[in-house]
N, C-alpha and C positions, 0 to 999 in steps of 0.2 A: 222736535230737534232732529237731526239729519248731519251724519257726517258724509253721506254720498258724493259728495266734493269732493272729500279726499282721498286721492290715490292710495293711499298706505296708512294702514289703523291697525298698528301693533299694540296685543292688551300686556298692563300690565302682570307682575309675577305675581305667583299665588302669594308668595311670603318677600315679603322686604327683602332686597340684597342691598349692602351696604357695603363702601370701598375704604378702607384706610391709607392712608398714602404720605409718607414726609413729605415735607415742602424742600429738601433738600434734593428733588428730584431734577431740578432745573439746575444748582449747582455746578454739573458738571458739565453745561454750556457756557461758552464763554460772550456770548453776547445775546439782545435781546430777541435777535433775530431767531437765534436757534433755540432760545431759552420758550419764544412763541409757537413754533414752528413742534416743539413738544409735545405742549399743552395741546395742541386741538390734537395729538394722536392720543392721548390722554382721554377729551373730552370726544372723539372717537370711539375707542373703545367702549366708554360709559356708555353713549347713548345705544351703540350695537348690540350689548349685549344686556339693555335696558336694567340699568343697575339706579337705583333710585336714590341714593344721596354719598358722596363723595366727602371724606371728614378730612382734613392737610391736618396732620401732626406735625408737633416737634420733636427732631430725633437730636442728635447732638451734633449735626453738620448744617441741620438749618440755620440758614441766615431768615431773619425777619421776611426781609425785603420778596427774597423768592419766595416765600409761602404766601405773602400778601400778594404777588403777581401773581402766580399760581392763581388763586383765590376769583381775583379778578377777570383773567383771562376763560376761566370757565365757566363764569358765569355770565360772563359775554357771549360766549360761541353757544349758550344751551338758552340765550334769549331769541323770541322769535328775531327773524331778519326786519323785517317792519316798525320793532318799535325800539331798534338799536340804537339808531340815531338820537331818541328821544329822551331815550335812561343814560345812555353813555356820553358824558361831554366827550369831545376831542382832547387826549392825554397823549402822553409819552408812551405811556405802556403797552397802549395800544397801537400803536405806528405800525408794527406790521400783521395784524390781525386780521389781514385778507390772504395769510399763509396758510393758514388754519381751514382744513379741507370741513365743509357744509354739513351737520348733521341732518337733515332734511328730515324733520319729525315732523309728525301728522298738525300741531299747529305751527310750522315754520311755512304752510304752504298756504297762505288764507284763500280765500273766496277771493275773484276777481272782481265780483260787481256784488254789492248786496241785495242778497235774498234771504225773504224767511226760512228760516231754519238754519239758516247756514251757524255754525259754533266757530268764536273766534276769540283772541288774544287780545285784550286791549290794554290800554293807557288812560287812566283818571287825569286828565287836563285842567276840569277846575268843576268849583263844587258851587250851586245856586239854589234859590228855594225849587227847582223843576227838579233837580238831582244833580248828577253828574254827567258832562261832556266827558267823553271817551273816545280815544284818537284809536280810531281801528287801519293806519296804514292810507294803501291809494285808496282806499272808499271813502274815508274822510270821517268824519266825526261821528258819536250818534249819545243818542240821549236816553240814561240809565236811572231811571226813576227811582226810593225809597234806597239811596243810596247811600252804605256806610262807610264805601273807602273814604279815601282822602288824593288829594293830587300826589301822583307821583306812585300809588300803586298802579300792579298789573290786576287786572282781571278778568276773567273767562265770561264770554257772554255773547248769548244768543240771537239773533236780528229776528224780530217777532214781525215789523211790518216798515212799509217804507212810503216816502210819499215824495214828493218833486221836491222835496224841502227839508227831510229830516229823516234818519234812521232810527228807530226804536229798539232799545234793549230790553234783554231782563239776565239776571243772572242765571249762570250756566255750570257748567262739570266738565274733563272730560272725560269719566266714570270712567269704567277698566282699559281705556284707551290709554297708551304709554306715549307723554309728552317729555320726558328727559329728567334730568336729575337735579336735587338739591346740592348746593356746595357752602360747608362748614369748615371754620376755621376750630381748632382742636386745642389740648393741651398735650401733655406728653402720652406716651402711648402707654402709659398705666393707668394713667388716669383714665384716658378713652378706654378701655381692654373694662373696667370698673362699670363705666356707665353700659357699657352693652351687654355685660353679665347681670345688670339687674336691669334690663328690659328684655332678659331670655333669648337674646341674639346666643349663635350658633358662632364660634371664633375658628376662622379659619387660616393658620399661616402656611406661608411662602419659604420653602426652601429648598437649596441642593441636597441636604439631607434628610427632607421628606419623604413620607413615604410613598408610594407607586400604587398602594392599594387601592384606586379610585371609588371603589367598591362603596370605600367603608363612607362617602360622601351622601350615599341614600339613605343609613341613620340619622341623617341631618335633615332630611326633605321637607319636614312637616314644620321647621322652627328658622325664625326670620337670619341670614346669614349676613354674617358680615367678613371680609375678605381684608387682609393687612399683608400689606406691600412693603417689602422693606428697602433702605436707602441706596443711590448705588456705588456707594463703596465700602459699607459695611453691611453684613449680611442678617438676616431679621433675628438670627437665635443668638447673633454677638452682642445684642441687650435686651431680651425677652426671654423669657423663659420657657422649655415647650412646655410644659405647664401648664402655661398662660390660656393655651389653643387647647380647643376640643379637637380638632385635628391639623397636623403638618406634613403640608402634600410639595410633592416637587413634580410641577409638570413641566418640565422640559429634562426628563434624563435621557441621559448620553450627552448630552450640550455640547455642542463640536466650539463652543467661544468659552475664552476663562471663565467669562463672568456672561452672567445674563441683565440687560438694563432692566431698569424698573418698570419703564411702559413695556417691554417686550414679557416682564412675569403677568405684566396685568393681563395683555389679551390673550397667551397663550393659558391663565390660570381661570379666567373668568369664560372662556372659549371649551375649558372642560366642565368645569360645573354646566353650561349648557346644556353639551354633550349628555353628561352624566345624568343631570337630573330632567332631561325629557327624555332619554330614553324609554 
C-alpha cells in the first residue's frame, strides 16, 4: 500500500483531542446562508489543527434545529468530495454549502486513475455472492471481496489489481495518517464533562478569566484532551463550574472586541495548545 499519491499526509496526534461546542453557535446568524458560511470555519479549524471528534452540546440557547444543522453541515464538509453526491441527497440545508472553504485532507484528494496500491474512500453500492461493489468516484466502481459492510457505508480500501474490466479491493487503514474528524450529537454539558472524566480525558475550558499560564498545559501532554467552547452570548463559567476543568485558559488576553465569537476561541484556543504542546 502506498500513499505517494498524496501531496499532503498529516499524522495523526499522539493522544486524542477532542472539541465541545454548543449548538447555539449558529444562533447568532440570522439566515442559512451565514449560519453555513460558520460551520466550514468551524469545520476548518477542526481539520487544521487535526482534532479528532467534535461533540454539539446543549447549552440553554440551543435551538434543536441549529445543532441538528451544525451536525449535518460538518459532516458534510469532512466527507471526501467524491462520495458527497452519493451520501447527501439534495436538501434545504444544504443550499449553500459550496460557501464552506475545502479542507483538502489527504483522502479528499483520490487517485486520478487506478493503480495498485493506491488507498482510497469508498461507497458500498450494493452487496452479491462476489462481495461488495464500491463506488470509488471518477474511477468508477471496484469489487470488494469477503465483505461485511452493507450499502450505504464508507470504507477505506486499497486497489490490489486492475484489469480492462474490473478493479480489485481489499480492505485498507489510513494508520497514523490524519483524515479529519468525527461529529456527535451530545447531551448537556455535565453530562458530556461525566462521560470524558471516566474515559481519562484531560478537560480544558475557555475563558476571559482564565488563566495565561500556558505552561501549565504540558502537565496535560500525556492524557487524551478535550477542549469546551462556550456559547456566544453566555460565557463558559456562567454555567460550569471551574471545577469542572482541569485547567481554564484564556487565549486571547487583552481582546481589543467585547466579546470574543466562538469559532474565533476555537482556532485562536486550539492554535495554542499546538503551539504549546509541540514545542
Amino acid at each position: 500500500m502506498s500513499l505517494s499519491w498524496a501531496p499532503w499526509q498529516p499524522l495523526r496526534r499522539r493522544q486524542p483531542l477532542e472539541v465541545l461546542m454548543p449548538g447555539s453557535v449558529l444562533s447568532v446568524e440570522q439566515d442559512l446562508r451565514d449560519k453555513t458560511y460558520k460551520a466550514g470555519l468551524i469545520s476548518r479549524a477542526l481539520a487544521l489543527f487535526r482534532v479528532d471528534r467534535i461533540t454539539i452540546y446543549s447549552d440553554e440557547e440551543t435551538a434543536e434545529q441549529d445543532k441538528s444543522l451544525l451536525a449535518e453541515l460538518l459532516k458534510y464538509q469532512v466527507t471526501p468530495p467524491h462520495l458527497k453526491r452519493k451520501i447527501f441527497p439534495l436538501k434545504e440545508e444544504l443550499k449553500y454549502a459550496g460557501l464552506m472553504p475545502p479542507l483538502n485532507l489527504p483522502n479528499h484528494r483520490p487517485p486520478k486513475e487506478a493503480r495498485a496500491g493506491a488507498i482510497i474512500d469508498g461507497l458500498v453500492i450494493s452487496k452479491g455472492e462476489e462481495g461488495c461493489e464500491v463506488f470509488l468516484g471518477d474511477i468508477g466502481t471496484g469489487l470488494l471481496r469477503s465483505c461485511k459492510e452493507r450499502p450505504g457505508d464508507v470504507v477505506t480500501v486499497v486497489i490490489t489489481s486492475t484489469s480492462s474490466e474490473r478493479i480489485f479491493l481489499e480492505r485498507a487503514s489510513w494508520g497514523k495518517v490524519y483524515v479529519g474528524y468525527e461529529v456527535g450529537l451530545g447531551n448537556d454539558l455535565r453530562k458530556e464533562l461525566e462521560r470524558l472524566r471516566s474515559s481519562g480525558f484531560a478537560v480544558i475550558g475557555t475563558s476571559r478569566y482564565g488563566s495565561t499560564q500556558y505552561s501549565l498545559l504540558k502537565e496535560l501532554a500525556d492524557r487524551p484532551l478535550a477542549v469546551v467552547i462556550g456559547g456566544p452570548r453566555t460565557g463558559l463559567l456562567q454555567y460550569a463550574r471551574r471545577t469542572d476543568f482541569d485547567l481554564v485558559i484564556n487565549t486571547v488576553p487583552g481582546q481589543g472586541t467585547e466579546t470574543v465569537r466562538s469559532e474565533e476561541a476555537l482556532f485562536s484556543t486550539l492554535a495554542l495548545i499546538n503551539t504549546v504542546l509541540l514545542a
